[in-house]
C-alpha positions in Angstrom: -13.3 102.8 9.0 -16.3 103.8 6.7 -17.9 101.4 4.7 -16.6 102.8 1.5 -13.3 102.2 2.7 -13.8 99.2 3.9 -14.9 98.2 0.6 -11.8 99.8 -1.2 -9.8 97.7 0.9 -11.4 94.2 0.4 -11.4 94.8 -3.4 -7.4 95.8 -3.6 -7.0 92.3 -1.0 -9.4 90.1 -3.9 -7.4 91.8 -7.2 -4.0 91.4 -5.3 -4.9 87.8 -4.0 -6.3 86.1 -7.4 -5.1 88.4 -10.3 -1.6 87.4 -12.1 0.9 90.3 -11.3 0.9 91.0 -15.2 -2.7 91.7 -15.4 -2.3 94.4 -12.4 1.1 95.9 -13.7 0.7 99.7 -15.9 1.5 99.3 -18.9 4.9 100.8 -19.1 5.4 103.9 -21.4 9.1 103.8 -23.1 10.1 107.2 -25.3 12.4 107.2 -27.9 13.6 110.7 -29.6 14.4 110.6 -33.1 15.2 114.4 -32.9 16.8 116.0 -30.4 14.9 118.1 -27.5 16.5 121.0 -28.1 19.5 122.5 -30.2 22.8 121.3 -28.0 21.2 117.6 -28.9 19.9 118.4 -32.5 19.8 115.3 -35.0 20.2 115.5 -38.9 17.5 114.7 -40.5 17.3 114.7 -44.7 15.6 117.7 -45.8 14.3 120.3 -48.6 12.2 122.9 -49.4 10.0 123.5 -51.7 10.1 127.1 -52.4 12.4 130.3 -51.6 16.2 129.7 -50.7 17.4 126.6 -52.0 14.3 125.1 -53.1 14.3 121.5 -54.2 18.2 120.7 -52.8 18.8 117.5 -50.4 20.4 117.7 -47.7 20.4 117.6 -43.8 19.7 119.8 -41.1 19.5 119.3 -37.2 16.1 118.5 -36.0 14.8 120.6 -33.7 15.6 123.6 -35.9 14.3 126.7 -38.0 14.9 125.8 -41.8 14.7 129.7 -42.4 17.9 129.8 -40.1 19.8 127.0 -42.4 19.0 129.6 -45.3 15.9 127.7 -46.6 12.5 128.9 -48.0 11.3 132.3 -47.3 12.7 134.4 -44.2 10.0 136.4 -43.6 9.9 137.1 -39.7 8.2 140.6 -39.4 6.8 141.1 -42.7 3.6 140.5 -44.3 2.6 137.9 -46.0 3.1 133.9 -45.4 5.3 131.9 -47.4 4.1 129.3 -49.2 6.7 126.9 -49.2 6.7 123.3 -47.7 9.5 121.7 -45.6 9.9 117.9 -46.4 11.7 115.6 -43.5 12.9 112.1 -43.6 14.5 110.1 -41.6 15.4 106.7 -41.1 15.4 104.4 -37.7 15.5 100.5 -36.7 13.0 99.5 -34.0 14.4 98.1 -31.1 14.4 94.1 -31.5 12.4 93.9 -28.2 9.4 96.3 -29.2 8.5 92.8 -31.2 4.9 91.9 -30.6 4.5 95.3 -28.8 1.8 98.1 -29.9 3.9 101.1 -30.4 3.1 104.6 -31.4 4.5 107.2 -33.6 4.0 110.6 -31.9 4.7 113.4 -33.9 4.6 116.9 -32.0 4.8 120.5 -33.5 5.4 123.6 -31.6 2.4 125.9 -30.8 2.5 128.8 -33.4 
């Protein structure tokens, strides 16, 4: 066996022998969707628009989803121009009682353009 080996092997014995199990266990990474992944799982979400079709009215559409396709804002799909308008989302969740304590992140993710 070569020494660097060797040496891998004596330090995973030492960390394994005299390190609690919780200091050597990954942190575990837990994923919660508050949309759906695709559009046979779509959630509502509250929504509006702040320009073109329907500007300013509340209501819900199913996140993942096109707003231009709920006949929102500005369809412009193969013309010039870019609209303007903004798409405002809300929507409202409980954490888990046992994420208590725990660091947790909101992750946010857009589709590439």
């Amino acid at each position: 066996m070569g020494l660097n080996r060797c040496f891998r092997a004596l330090v995973a014995a030492y960390l394994l022998a005299f390190l609690p199990a919780a200091v050597l266990a990954a942190p575990q990474t837990e994923r919660v969707y508050l949309s759906g992944k695709g559009p046979k799982d779509a959630v509502a979400w509250e929504f509006s628009v702040t320009g073109g079709r329907r500007a300013g009215e509340q209501t819900t559409i199913p996140v993942p989803s096109m707003w231009e396709q709920h006949g929102f804002g500005t369809y412009n799909y193969g013309n010039e121009g870019e609209a303007r308008e903004h798409g405002h989302y809300k929507r409202r969740f409980s954490a888990p009682a046992d994420w208590k304590g725990k660091r947790v992140r909101l992750v946010f993710t857009f589709p590439a353009k």
